[in-house]
Every structure is written in C-alpha cells, then in structure tokens.
Steps between C-alpha positions, in 0.01 A plus 500: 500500500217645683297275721112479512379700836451262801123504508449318168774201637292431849430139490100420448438357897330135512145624650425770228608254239253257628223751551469631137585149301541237678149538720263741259125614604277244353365675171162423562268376748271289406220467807456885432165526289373822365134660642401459115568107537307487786193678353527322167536145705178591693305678284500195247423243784199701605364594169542063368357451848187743540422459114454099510335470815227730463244338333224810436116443437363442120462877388197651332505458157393869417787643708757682354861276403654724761286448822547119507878573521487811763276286747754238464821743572265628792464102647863487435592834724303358791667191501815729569370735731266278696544140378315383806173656383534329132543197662147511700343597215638179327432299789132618492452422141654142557231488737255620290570242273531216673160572638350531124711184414342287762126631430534377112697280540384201359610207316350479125562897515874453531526840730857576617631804722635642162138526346390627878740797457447572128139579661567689790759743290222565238599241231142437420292744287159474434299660144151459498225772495388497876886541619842578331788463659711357733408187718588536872448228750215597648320568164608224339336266800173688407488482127580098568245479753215661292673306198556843313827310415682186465790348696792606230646206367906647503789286521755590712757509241267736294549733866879422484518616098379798607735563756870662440687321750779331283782353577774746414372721733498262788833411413663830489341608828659179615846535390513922605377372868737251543780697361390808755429285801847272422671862496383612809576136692860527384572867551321370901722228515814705445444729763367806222236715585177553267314789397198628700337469076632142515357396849168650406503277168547215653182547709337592180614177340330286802201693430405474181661172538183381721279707288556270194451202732146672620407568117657216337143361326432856450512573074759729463455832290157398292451768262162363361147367713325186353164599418233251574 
C-alpha cells in the first residue's frame, strides 16, 4: 500500500486554525462612509436649509419666469459663501420694518410687522395715471401724505395666502436637520472624526438657522404684488 507523502499528514497547528476560522476579519465596517455619502448628506441639508430660509423680495411682475428663480439661487449661494453678509442684510430689513411698523402702526388700522415687510419688499403696487408701479416706503409715505392714496385695508391672512411658506416644507427641513446634526453628535460622541464638508454644514445650519429667526414675519416667496 503506498502511503500519502508526509506534507499532506502535518497536523493543522492551533494558531493558524484560529486565525482563518475561528477569529475572521470583520466583513464590513460599518463607521466607514463613502465621500459620495458625505456629499449627498450635506448637499441635501444645505439645499432644505438655504431654500426655506431665504425669503426673497416680491418680483416684478413683467420679469421673465426665470429671473425670479436665478436671483433666488444667487441669495442662496451667498448664504454659503458668506452667510454673515445675508444675515446683515436681513437684520437691516428687520430694521427697516420695524421702523415702518411703529410709524403706522395704529390701532383701527390693524398694522402688524408682516404688513410692514410686505411693504418694504415691494408687495404694494400702485396703477393710476400719474404713477404705475411699485410702492416703496418712502413713496408710499408721500402719496398718503398728499392723500394720492388710501391706507390699504389688507388682512394679514390675505398677506399670509399669498405667501408659500407651508408646512411640509418646514417640516422636512426639520426632520433632515435633526437627522444631520443627531449624526454628527453621535459620530462626536464615539470618538469619530467628521468631514471638513460636515463641519462647514453645521455652521451653515446655525446660520440660516438665525436667519429664519431674523425673517420669521417676513412673507416667504410672494410671487404676486397687491395692487392698490
């Protein structure tokens, strides 16, 4: 009878036995997150964020359906690149209106901030033969002065029909913030590290964060003027 050769009767030690079945390498690893992840994560965060909080002027009504959208994606690219200066330019026109809302205000004329910034963002039109066209603060204090016009008699619902800001929206921004900023606490809190991107969104969050604050009785995305 011929025997097998030696080589193929060596015992199978312990440690090599233990090192390919006994132990394996972990088939996956699941803190490891792909750079497309990361973009996709951030990208949606920013866009939900930027889009909702910018709340644009009242656009010409003879402009083009494409300009009212480009001057918005414009806002929206500052508030990336230079958030701070979108949020002094909100600041001013909080300003602006609180200073309009405390000169009309008065109480038969049921004058809120929201009718104060529907002005100063060119909500009111005028159409008569000596002017046509929009109403801006300081003409509109004229044309009442020299009674050329009458205090407009608008409801502040009437303002908040016109504006866009519903619900859903709010809520989706919600939920995609707290799912990011939840991420990024518990990838902190176990000793990860975050991405540069992911650092930088979170600062973009705060922003726009206070930026809704700043504009919150601002009408959000009126596509039409009231004409008077």
């Amino acid at each position: 009878m011929q025997h097998a050769p030696s080589r193929y009767l060596l015992p199978i030690s312990l440690s090599s036995l233990n090192a390919t079945s006994l132990d394996p390498e972990p088939l996956c690893n699941c803190n490891q997150r792909s750079i497309l992840d990361i973009i996709w994560s951030c990208a949606s965060t920013l866009f939900l964020c930027t889009w909702v909080s910018i709340h644009p002027n009242v656009p010409d009504p003879n402009e083009e359906g494409w300009k009212p959208l480009w001057r918005r994606l414009k806002i929206m690219y500052w508030s990336i690149l230079a958030p701070e200066l979108v949020l002094t330019w909100a600041f001013r026109q909080y300003v602006g209106a609180k200073m309009i809302f405390r000169q009309y205000k008065e109480p038969e004329r049921n004058w809120t901030m929201k009718h104060a910034h529907f002005l100063q963002m060119g909500g009111f039109h005028l159409r008569s033969k000596e002017y046509s066209g929009v109403l801006d603060p300081q003409r509109f204090g004229d044309f009442l002065e020299k009674q050329k016009i009458s205090f407009p008699d608008i409801k502040e619902e009437e303002i908040k029909d016109k504006s866009k800001a519903d619900g859903l929206s709010k809520i989706v921004l919600l939920v995609q913030t707290l799912w990011f900023v939840i991420q990024c606490i518990g990838r902190h809190a176990q000793g990860l590290p975050l991405a540069q991107l992911e650092v930088v969104t979170l600062a973009i969050i705060s922003s726009t964060s206070l930026l809704s604050l700043v504009w919150f009785s601002k009408p959000f995305d009126v596509s039409y003027p009231i004409y008077l």
